[in-house]
VEXTORLUM-710822 format. One record per residue: residue in three letters; x, y, z of N, C-alpha, C, O in turn. Coordinates in steps of 0.1 Angstrom, whole numbers, plus 5000, padded with zeros to 4 digits. Layout:
N
ALAXYZXYZXYZXYZ;...
END
This chain:
195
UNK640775144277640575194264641475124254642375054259;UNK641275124241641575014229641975154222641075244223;UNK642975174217643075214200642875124185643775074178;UNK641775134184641475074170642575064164643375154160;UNK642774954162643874884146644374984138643475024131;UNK645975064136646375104125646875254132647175284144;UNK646875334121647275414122647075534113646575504102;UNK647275674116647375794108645675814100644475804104;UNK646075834093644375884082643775744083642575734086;UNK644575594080643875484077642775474096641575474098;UNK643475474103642575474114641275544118640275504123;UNK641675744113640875824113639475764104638375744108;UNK640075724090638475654084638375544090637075534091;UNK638875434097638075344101637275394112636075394111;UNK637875434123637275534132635975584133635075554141;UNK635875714119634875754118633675654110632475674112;UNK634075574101633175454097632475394105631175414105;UNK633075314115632575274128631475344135630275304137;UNK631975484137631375594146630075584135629075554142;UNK629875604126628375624119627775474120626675474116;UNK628175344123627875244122627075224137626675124141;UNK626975324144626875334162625275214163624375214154;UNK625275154173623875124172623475124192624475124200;UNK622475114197622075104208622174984214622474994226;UNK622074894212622174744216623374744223622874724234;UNK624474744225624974714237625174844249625974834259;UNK624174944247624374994261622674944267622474964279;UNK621674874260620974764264621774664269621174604278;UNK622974614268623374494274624374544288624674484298;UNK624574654286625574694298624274734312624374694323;UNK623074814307621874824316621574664325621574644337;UNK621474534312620774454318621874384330621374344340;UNK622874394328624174364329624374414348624674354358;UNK623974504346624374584356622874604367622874654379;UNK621774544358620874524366620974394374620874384386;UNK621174294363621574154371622674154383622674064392;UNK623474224381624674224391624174324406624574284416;UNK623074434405622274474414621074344420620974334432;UNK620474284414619574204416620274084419619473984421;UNK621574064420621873924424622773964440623273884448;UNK622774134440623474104458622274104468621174144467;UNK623174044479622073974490621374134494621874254494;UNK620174064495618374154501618974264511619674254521;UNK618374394504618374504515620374564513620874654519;UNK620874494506622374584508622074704493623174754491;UNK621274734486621474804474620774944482620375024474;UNK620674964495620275084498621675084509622075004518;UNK622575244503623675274506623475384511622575464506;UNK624275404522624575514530625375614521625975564511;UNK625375754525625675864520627475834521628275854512;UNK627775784536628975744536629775684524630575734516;UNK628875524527629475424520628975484503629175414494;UNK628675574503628375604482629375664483630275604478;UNK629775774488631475874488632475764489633275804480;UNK632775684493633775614495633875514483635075484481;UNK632675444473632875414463633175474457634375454455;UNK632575594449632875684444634475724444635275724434;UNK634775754457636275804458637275674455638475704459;UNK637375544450637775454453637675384441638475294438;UNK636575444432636475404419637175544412637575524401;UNK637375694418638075774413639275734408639675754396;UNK639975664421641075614419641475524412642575564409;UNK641275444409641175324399640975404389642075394383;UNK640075504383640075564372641075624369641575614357;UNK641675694378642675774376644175704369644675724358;UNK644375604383644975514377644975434366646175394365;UNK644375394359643575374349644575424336645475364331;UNK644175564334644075674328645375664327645975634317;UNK645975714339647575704338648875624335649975654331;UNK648075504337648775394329648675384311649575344304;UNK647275414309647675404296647875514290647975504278;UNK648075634294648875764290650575724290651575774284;UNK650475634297652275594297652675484288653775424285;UNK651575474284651575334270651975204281652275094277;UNK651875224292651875084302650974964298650374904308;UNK650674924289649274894288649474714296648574634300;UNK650674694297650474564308649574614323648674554329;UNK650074744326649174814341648074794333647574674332;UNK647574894325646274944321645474784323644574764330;UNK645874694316645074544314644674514328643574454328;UNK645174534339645074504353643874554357643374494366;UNK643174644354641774734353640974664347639774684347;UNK641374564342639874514334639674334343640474254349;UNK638174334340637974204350638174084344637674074333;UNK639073954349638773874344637773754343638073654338;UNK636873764348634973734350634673714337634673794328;UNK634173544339634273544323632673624316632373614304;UNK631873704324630773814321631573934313630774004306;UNK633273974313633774094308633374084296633273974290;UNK633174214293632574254278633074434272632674534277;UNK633574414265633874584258633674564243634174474236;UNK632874644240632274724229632574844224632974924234;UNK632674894214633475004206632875044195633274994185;UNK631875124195631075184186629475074180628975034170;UNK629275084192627974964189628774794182628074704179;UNK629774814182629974614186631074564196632174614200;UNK630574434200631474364202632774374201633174304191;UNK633874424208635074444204636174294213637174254209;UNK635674254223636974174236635774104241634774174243;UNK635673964244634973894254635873924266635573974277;UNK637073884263637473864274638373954280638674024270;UNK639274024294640074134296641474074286642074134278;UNK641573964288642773904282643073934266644073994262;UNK642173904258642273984248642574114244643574164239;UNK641374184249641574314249643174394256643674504254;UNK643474304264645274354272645874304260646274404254;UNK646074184255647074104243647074254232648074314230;UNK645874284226645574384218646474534225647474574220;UNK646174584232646974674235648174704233648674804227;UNK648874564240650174554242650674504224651374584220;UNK650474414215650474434211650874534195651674534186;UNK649474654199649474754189650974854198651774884189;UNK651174884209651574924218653175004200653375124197;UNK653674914196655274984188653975114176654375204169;UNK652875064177652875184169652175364173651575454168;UNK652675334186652275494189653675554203653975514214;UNK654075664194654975714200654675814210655575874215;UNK652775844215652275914225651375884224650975834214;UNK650375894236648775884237649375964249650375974256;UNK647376044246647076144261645676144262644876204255;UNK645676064270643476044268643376114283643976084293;UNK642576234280641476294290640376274295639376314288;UNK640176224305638776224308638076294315638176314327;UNK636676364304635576514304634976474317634176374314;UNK634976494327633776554336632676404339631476384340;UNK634076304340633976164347632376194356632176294363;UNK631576114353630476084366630575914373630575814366;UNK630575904385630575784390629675774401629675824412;UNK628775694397627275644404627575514408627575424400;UNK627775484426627675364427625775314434624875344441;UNK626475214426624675174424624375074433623275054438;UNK625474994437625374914448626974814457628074804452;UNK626674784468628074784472628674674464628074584459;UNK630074714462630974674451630174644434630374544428;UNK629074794427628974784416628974924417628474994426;UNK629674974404629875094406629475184386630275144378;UNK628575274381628975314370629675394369629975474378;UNK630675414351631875534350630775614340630275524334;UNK630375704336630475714321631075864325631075914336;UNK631475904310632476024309632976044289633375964281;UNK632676174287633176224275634676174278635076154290;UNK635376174265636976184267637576254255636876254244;UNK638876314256639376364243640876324243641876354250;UNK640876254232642976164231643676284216643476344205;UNK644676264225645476334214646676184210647276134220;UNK646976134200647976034195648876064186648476124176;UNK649976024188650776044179651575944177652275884185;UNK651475894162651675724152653775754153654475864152;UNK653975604156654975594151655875684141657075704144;UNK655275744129655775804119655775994121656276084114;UNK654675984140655176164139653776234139653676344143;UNK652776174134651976234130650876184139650376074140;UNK650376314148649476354153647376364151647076424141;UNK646976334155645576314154644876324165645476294175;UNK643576374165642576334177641576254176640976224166;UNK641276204190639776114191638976204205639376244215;UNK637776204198636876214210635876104213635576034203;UNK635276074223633576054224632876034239632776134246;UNK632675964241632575914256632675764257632775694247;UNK632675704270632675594276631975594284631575704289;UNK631275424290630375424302631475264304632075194296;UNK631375254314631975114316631075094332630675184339;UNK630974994333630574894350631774804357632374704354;UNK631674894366633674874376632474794389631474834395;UNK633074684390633074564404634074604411634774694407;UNK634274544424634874534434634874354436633974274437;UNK636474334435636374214446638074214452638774304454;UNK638474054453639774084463640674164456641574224462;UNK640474154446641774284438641674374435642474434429;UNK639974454441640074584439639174584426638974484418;UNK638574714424637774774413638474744402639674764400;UNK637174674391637674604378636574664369635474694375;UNK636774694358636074724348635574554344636374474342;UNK634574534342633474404342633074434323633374364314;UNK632174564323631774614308631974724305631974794315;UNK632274774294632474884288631874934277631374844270;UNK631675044272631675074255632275234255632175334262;UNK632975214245633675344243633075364228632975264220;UNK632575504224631875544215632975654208633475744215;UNK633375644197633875774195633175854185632375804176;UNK633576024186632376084174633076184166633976254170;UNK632276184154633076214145632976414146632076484150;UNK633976444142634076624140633076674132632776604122;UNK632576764133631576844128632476904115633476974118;UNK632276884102632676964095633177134097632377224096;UNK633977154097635077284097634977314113634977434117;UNK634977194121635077264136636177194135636277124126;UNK637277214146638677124152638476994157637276954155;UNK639276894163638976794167639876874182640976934183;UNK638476814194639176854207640676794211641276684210;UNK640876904217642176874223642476844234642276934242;UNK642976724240642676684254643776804262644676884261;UNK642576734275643176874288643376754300643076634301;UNK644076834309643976754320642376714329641376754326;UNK642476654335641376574342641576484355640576424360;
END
């Protein structure tokens, strides 16, 4: 996950700008994406045993988890380690293009990293579908609570879907898109929980 550029209210409007800018086209590219990566392993392995789907699942939990916990710790040199570097990686952030590459998207983290004195990203009721051996889907609502350099507290919500590979280093996030959405006038902005 990325924290958009900036901080405090100036972030909350870019944020929510973004968030009404949403368009469908790249979760068309994460489908095709993830079809091609199904249709390119060898014949007859994309029918998985009950076994072998628990054990992705449980294995891509973990990586999530881990995941999660690194950048709750503002680690984000760990966190960058989650993402693939295959030059196919792609993350998207409200219907655009946000990182070709993991490398960017890590530089950016680390980075923004002096201007947040907390993050606590939750993730809602994670589902993980592995779809074939070493391709696995995340998607999942999430709810962050941040607090800017200057003190001042804010939330984000929306969901994520990302496509986590397997290879010798273990489960990588390959694509992503993280959506965030905006508060319903006079409701709260959620408060993340554990997960």
């Amino acid at each position: 996950m990325h924290i958009p550029a900036g901080v405090g209210a100036r972030v909350r409007t870019q944020v929510w700008a973004l968030a009404r800018a949403q368009r469908a086209a790249p979760l068309r590219c994460v489908a095709a994406i993830t079809a091609c990566l199904v249709g390119c392993a060898p014949s007859g392995s994309s029918s998985l045993t009950a076994t072998h789907r628990a054990a992705i699942v449980d294995s891509v939990q973990t990586m999530l988890t881990a995941w999660r916990d690194a950048f709750n710790a503002k680690d984000f040199a760990r966190a960058a380690t989650f993402y693939s570097s295959d030059s196919a990686f792609r993350w998207f952030e409200n219907g655009e293009l946000k990182f070709r590459t993991a490398k960017e998207l890590g530089d950016t983290m680390k980075a923004e990293a002096p201007a947040f004195r907390a993050l606590e990203m939750s993730l809602v009721a994670p589902q993980i579908t592995a779809v074939a051996p070493g391709v696995a889907e995340v998607t999942s609502n999430f709810a962050e609570r941040i607090t800017d350099s200057t003190g001042e507290t804010f939330g984000l919500a929306g969901a994520i879907s990302m496509t986590a590979v397997h290879g010798d280093s273990g489960w990588k996030f390959l694509v992503g898109h993280l959506s965030v959405v905006r508060p319903m006038p006079g409701r709260p902005t959620p408060k993340p929980g554990k997960s």
